[in-house]
C-alpha positions in Angstrom: -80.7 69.4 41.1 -81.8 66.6 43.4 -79.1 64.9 46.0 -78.7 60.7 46.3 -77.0 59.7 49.2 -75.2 56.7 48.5 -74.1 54.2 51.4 -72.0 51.2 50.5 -71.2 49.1 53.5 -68.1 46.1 53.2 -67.8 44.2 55.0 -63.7 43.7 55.8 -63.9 40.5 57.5 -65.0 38.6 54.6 -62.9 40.1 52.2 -59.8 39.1 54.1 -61.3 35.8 54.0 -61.4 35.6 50.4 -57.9 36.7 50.0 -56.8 33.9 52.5 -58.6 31.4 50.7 -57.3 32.8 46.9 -54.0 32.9 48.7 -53.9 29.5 49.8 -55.4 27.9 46.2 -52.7 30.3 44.0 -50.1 30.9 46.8 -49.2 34.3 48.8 -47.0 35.2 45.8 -49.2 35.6 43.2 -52.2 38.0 45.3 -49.9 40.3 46.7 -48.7 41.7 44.2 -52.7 42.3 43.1 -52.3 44.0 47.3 -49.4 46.1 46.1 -50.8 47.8 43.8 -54.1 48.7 45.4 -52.0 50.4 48.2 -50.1 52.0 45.3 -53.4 53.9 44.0 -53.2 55.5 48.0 -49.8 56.8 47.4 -50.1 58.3 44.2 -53.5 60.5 45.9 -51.6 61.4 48.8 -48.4 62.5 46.9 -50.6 64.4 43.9 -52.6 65.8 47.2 -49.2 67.2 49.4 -49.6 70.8 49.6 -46.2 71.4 47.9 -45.2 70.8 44.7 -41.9 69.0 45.1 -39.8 68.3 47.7 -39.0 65.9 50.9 -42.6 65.4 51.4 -44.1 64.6 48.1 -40.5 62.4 47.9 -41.6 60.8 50.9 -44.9 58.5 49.8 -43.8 55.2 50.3 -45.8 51.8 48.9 -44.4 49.3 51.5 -45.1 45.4 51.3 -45.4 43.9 54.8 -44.0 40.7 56.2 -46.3 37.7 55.7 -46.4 36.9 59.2 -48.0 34.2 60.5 -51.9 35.1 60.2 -51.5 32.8 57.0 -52.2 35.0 54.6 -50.5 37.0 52.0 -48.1 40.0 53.1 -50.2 43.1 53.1 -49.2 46.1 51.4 -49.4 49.9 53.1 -48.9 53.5 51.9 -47.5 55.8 54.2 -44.8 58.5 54.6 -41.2 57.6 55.3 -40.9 59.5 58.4 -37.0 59.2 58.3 -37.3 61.4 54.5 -40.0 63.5 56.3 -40.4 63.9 59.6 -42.6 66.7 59.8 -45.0 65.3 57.6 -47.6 64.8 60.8 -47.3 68.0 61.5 -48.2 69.0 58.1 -51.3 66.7 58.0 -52.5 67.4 61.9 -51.2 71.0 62.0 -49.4 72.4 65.1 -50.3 75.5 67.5 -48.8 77.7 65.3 -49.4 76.5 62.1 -52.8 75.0 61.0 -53.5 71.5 59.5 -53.4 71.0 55.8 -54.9 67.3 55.7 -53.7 65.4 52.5 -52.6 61.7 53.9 -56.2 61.1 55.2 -58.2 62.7 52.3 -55.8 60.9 49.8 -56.7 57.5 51.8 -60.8 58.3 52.2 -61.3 59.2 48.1 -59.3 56.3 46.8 -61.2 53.9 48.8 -63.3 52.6 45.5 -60.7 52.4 43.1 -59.0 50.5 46.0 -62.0 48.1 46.2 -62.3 47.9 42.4 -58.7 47.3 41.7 -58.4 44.3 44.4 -61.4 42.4 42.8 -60.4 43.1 39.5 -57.4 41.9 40.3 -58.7 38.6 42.5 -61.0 38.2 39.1 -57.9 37.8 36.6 -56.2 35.4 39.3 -59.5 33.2 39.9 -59.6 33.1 36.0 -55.9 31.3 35.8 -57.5 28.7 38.4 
């Protein structure tokens, strides 16, 4: 079986752009939830990858919108861990001197970064079809 090594580069900077722009034409209202969403496909990996079945820290995954601020753009969305429903959570992730790391957060966030891609310019297609 041969190997393909596959590189895709993005570049960030002009992706934020476009978002700016789409935001500005449609309003910050309509993309973010298209921002939601995307950061919602991270949370479901990391919860499905925590290395318990139930629980505080599978309860913990969090898809958070941010404030808009004043960048002028639409409010981006994050996943994380609550830290006040899971504290340890870090500890779980990086490990500790007596117990070793059992990454999850970080894996979750490095295999969902296509459907990430794919669901934010899917979702920027359907808005820039109502224009």
């Amino acid at each position: 079986m041969s190997r393909v090594k596959l590189e895709v580069e993005v570049d960030y900077g002009e992706v934020e752009e476009a978002i700016k722009k789409l935001a500005k034409q449609l309003g910050p209202e309509q993309v973010e939830p298209v921002l939601f969403d995307a950061a919602g496909i991270i949370t479901e990996e990391s919860r499905r990858r925590a290395p318990v079945e139930d629980g505080t820290l599978r309860d913990a995954h969090v898809t958070r919108q941010m404030d808009r601020g004043s960048y002028g753009g639409p409010a981006p969305s994050i996943a994380a861990i609550d830290r006040k429903k899971a504290p340890h959570a870090h500890l779980v992730e990086d490990g500790t001197s007596k117990m070793p790391a059992t990454p999850y957060f970080r894996p979750a966030v490095d295999t969902s970064k296509g459907k990430v891609a794919k669901a934010i310019e899917s979702g920027l297609r359907r808005l820039v079809g109502q224009l």
